[in-house]
SEKOL-776264 format. One record per residue (C-alpha): residue number from 1; residue in one letter; x, y, z. Coordinates in nm, 4 decimals, padded with zeros to 6 digits. Layout:
(NUM; A; (X; Y; Z)) ...
***
This chain:
(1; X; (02.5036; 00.3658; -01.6936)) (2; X; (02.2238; 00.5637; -01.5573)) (3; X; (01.9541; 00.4499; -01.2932)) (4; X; (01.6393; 00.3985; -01.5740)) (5; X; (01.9280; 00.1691; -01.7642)) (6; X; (02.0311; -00.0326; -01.5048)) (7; X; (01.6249; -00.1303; -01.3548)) (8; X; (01.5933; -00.2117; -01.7198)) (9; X; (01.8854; -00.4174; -01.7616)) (10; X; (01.8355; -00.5971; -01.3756)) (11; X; (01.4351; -00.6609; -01.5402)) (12; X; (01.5704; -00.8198; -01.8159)) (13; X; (01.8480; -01.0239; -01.6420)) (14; X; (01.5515; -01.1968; -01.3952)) (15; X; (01.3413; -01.4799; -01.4090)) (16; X; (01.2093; -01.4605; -01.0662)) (17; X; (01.0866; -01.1406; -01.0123)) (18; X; (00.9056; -01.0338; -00.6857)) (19; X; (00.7117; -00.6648; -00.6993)) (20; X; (00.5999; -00.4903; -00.4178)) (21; X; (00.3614; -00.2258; -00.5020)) (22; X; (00.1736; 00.0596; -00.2692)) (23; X; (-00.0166; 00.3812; -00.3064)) (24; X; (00.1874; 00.5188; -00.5422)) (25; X; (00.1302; 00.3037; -00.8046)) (26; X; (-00.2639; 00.3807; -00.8103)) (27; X; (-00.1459; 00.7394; -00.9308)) (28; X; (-00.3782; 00.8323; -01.2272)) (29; X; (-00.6465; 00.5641; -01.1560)) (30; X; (-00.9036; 00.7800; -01.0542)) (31; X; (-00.9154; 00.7449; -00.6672)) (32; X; (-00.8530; 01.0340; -00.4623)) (33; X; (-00.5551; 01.0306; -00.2365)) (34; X; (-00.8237; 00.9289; 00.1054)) (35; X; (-00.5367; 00.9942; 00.3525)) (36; X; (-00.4435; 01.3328; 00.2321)) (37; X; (-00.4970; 01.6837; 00.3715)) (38; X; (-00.9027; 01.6153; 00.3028)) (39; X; (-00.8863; 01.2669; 00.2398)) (40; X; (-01.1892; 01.0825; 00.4528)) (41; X; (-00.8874; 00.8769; 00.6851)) (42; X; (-00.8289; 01.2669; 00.7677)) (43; X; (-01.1486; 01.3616; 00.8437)) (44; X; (-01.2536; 01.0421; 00.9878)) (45; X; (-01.1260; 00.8107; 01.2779)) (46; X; (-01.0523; 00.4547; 01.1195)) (47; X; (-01.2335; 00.1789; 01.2919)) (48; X; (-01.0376; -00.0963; 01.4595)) (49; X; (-01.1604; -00.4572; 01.4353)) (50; X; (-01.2393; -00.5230; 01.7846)) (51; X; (-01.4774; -00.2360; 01.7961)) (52; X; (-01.6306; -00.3669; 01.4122)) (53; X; (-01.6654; -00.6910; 01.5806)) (54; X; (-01.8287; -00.5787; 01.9021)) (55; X; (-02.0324; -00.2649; 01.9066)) (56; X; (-02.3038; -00.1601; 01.6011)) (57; X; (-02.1948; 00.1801; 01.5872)) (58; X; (-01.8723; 00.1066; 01.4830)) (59; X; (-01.9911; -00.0981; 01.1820)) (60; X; (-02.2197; 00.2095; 01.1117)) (61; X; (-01.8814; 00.4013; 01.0632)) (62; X; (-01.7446; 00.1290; 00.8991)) (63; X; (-01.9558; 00.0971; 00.6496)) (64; X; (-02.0375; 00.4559; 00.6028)) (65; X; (-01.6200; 00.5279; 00.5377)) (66; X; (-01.6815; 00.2471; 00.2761)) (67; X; (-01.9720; 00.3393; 00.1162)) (68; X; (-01.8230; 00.7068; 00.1015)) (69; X; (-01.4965; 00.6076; -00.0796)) (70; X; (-01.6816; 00.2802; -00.2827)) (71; X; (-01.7864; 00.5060; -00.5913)) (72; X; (-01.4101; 00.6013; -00.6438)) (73; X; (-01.3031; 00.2377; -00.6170)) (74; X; (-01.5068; 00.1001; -00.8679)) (75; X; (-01.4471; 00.3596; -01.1458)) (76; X; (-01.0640; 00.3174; -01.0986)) (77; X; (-00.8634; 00.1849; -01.3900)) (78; X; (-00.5411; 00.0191; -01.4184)) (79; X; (-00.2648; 00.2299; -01.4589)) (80; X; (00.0266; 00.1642; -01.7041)) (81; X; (00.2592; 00.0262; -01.4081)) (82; X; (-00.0160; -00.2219; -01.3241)) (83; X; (00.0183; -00.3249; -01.7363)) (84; X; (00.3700; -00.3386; -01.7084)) (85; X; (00.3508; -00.6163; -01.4487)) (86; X; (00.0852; -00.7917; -01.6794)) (87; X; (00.3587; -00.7623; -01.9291)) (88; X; (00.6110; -00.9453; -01.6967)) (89; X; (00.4093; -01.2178; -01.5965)) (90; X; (00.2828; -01.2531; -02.0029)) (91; X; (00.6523; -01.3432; -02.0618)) (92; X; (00.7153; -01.5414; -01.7288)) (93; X; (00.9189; -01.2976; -01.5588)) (94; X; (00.6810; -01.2124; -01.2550)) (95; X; (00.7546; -01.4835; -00.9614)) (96; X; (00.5077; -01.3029; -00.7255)) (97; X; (00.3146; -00.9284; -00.7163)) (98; X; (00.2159; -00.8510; -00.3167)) (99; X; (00.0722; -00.5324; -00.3114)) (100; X; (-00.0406; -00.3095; -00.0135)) (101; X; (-00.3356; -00.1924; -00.1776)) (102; X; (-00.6797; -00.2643; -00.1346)) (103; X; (-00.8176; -00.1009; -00.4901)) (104; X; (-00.8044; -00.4735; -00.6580)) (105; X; (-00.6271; -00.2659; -00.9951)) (106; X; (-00.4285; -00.5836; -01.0041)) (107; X; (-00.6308; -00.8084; -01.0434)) (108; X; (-00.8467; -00.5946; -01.2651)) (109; X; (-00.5203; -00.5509; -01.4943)) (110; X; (-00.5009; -00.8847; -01.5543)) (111; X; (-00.2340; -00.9980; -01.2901)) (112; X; (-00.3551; -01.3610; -01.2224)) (113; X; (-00.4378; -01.4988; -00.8983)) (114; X; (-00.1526; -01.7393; -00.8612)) (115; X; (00.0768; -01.4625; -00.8595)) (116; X; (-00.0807; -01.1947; -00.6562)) (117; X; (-00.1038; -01.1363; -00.2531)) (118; X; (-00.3195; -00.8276; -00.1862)) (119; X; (-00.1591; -00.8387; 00.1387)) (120; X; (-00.4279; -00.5838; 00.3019)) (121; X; (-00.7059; -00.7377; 00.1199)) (122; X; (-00.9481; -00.6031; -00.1203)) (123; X; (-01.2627; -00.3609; -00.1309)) (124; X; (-01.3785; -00.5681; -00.4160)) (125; X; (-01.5410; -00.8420; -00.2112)) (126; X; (-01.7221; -00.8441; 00.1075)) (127; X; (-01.6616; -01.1552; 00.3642)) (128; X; (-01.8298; -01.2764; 00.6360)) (129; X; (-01.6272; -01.2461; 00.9626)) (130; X; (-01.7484; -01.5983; 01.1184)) (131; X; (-01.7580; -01.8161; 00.8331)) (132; X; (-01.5433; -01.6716; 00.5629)) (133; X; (-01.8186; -01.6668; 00.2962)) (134; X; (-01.6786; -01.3953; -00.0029)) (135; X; (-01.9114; -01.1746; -00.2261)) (136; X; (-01.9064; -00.8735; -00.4402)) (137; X; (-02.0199; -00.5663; -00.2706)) (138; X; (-02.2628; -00.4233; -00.4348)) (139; X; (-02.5436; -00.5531; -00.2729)) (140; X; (-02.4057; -00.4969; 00.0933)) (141; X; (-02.3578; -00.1479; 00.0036)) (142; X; (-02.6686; -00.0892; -00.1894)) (143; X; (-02.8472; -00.2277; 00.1477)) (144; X; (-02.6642; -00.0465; 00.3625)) (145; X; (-02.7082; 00.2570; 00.1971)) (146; X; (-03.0784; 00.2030; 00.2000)) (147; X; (-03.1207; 00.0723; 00.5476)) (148; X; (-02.8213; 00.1938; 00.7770)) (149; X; (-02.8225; -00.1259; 00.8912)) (150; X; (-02.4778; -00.3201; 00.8563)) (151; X; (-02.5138; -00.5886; 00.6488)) (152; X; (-02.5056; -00.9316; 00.7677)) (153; X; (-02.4392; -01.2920; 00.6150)) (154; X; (-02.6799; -01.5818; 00.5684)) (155; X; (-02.4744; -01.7522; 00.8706)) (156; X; (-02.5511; -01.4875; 01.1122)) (157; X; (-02.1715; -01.2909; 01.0857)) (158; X; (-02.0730; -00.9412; 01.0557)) (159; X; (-01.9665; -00.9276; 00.6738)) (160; X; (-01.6983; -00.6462; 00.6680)) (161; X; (-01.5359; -00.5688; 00.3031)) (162; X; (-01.2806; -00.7761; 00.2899)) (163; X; (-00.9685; -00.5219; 00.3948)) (164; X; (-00.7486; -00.5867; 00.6623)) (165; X; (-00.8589; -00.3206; 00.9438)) (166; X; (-00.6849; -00.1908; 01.1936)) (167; X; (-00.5891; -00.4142; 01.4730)) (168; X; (-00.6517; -00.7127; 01.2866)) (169; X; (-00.4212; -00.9396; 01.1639)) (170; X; (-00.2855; -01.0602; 00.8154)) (171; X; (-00.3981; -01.3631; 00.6585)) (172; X; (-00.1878; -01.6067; 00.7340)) (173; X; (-00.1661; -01.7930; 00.3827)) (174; X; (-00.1511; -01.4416; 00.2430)) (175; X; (00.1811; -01.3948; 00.4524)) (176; X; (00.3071; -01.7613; 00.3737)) (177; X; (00.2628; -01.7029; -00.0081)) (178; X; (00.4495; -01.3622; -00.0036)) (179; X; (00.7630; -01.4759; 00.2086)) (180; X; (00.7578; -01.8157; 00.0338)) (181; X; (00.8150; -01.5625; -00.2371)) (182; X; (01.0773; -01.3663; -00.1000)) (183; X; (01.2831; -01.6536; -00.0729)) (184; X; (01.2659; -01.7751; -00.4140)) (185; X; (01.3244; -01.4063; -00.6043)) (186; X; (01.6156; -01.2987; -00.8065)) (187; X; (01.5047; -00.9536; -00.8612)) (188; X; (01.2701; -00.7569; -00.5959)) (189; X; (01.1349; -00.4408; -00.6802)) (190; X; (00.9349; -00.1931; -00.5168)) (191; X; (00.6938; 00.0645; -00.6527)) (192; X; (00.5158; 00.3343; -00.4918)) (193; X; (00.5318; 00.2328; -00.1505)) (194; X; (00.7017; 00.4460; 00.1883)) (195; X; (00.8019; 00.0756; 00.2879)) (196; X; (00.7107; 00.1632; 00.6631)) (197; X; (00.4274; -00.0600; 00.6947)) (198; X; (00.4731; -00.3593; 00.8708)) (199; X; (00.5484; -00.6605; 00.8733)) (200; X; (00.4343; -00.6045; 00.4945)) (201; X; (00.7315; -00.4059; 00.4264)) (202; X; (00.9580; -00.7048; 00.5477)) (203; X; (00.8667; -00.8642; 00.2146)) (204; X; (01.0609; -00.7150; 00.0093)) (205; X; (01.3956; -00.6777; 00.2867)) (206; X; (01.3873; -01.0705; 00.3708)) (207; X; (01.4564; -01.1065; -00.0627)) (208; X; (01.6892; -00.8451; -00.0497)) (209; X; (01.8644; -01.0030; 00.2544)) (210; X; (01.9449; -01.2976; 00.0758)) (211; X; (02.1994; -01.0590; -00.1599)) (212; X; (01.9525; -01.0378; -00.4607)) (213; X; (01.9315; -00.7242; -00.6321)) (214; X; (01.6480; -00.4670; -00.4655)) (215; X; (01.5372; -00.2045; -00.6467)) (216; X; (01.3262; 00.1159; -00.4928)) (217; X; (01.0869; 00.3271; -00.6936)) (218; X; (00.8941; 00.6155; -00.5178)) (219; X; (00.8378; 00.9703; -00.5299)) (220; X; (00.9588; 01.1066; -00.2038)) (221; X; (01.1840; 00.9395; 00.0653)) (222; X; (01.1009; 00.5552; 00.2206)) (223; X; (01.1637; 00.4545; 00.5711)) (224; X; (01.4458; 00.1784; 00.3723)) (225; X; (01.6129; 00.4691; 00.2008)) (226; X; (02.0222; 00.4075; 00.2381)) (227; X; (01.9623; 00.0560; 00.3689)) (228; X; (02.2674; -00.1448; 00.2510)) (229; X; (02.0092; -00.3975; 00.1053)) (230; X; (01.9199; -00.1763; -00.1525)) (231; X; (02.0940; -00.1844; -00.4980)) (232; X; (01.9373; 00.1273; -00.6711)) (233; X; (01.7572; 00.4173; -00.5518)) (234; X; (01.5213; 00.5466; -00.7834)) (235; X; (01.3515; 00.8883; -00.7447)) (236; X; (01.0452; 00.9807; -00.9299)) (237; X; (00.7080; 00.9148; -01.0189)) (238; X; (00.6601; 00.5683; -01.0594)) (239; X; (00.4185; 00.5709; -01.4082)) (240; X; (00.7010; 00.7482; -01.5846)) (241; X; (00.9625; 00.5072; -01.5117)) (242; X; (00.8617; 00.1476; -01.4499)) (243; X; (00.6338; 00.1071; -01.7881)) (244; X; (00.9155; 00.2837; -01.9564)) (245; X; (01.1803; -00.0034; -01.7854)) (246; X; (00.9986; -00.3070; -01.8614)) (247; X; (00.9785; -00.2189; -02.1952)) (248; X; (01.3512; -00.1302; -02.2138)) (249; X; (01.3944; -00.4703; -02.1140)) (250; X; (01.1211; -00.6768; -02.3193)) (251; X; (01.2428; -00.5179; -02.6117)) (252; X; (00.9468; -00.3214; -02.6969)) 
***
């Protein structure tokens, strides 16, 4: 049996299914690989929450990093692995989706609420750093963009899209929802990520810990490669193989 047979098979043998997704899954959506050789994270410094939350001109280059990459963002489109794990969840496969990325293609895709962590947030809302308030962004960039002045909420806070930033922690129910997760899979799989992030790349290792079947998907070598937790090793791009596997194993 060969490795595209057996993720098929293992999709169609689970009920439970926890997916952890990364960059790689974005591939084709439209926005530009930001921390490659010219990406803006290259050309750029990233801005660590203490200095957001305590000196102006690090909001400045906050929001300017934002409002550079924002365009990209909002033109993206779902890719076919973020309609295969609509697919899963239409037929009440998908336990959980946590995903690493910020680009909200998820939720856009149709992946519902209930069933997603965007562990690192999302640029598709703004929030207000003292009293949580959420918004779209539009307006906080279109003001910014007008006045270089960071935008602020009605309350008085700092709003700050609402990514998780350097030096600042995960959400706690965020976390809670994704290990609560973990320990409920049958079947974890993970898509387009290095898995060296942490502690979001525990996610998917505390599921496979428990001796369920975990499944890695990625073009190039992860930081989990040859763990004993892993069940199949899977190299390749991602869009070619996981659409193609979940409808190996739905029958379509």
């Amino acid at each position: 049996m060969d490795d595209f047979q057996q993720l098929s098979n293992l999709i169609r043998e689970a009920s439970r299914i926890l997916l952890f997704t990364g960059a790689g899954i974005s591939t084709g959506s439209g926005i530009p690989d930001f921390r490659g050789p010219n990406g803006v994270w290259k050309r750029r410094q990233p801005v660590y929450y203490d200095d957001f939350m305590s000196s102006e001109e690090a909001r400045i280059e906050h929001w300017d990093q934002k409002l550079e990459a924002w365009p990209h963002f909002k033109k993206a489109e779902p890719t076919p692995s973020h309609l295969a794990a609509v697919d899963l969840e239409k037929v009440g496969k998908l336990d959980c989706l946590v995903t690493q990325n910020i680009d909200g293609l998820h939720s856009k895709a149709g992946t519902s609420a209930s069933r997603l962590v965007e562990i690192h947030g999302t640029n598709t809302s703004v929030q207000c750093q003292t009293c949580g308030w959420l918004d779209v962004p539009d307006e906080a960039f279109r003001q910014f963009e007008s006045t270089r002045i960071p935008p602020t909420c009605s309350c008085g806070g700092f709003l700050k899209p609402a990514t998780i930033s350097f030096g600042q922690s995960l959400r706690s129910a965020d976390l809670l929802r994704a290990e609560t997760a973990a320990l409920e899979a049958d079947l974890v799989i993970a898509l387009g990520s290095t898995l060296g992030v942490f502690p979001a790349a525990g996610i998917p290792l505390m599921a496979a810990k428990r001796g369920i079947p975990y499944v890695v998907v990625n073009q190039g070598p992860t930081d989990q490669d040859g763990l004993p937790f892993v069940t199949l090793r899977i190299e390749g791009d991602v869009q070619e193989i996981f659409p193609a596997a979940v409808r190996g194993a739905l029958g379509a």
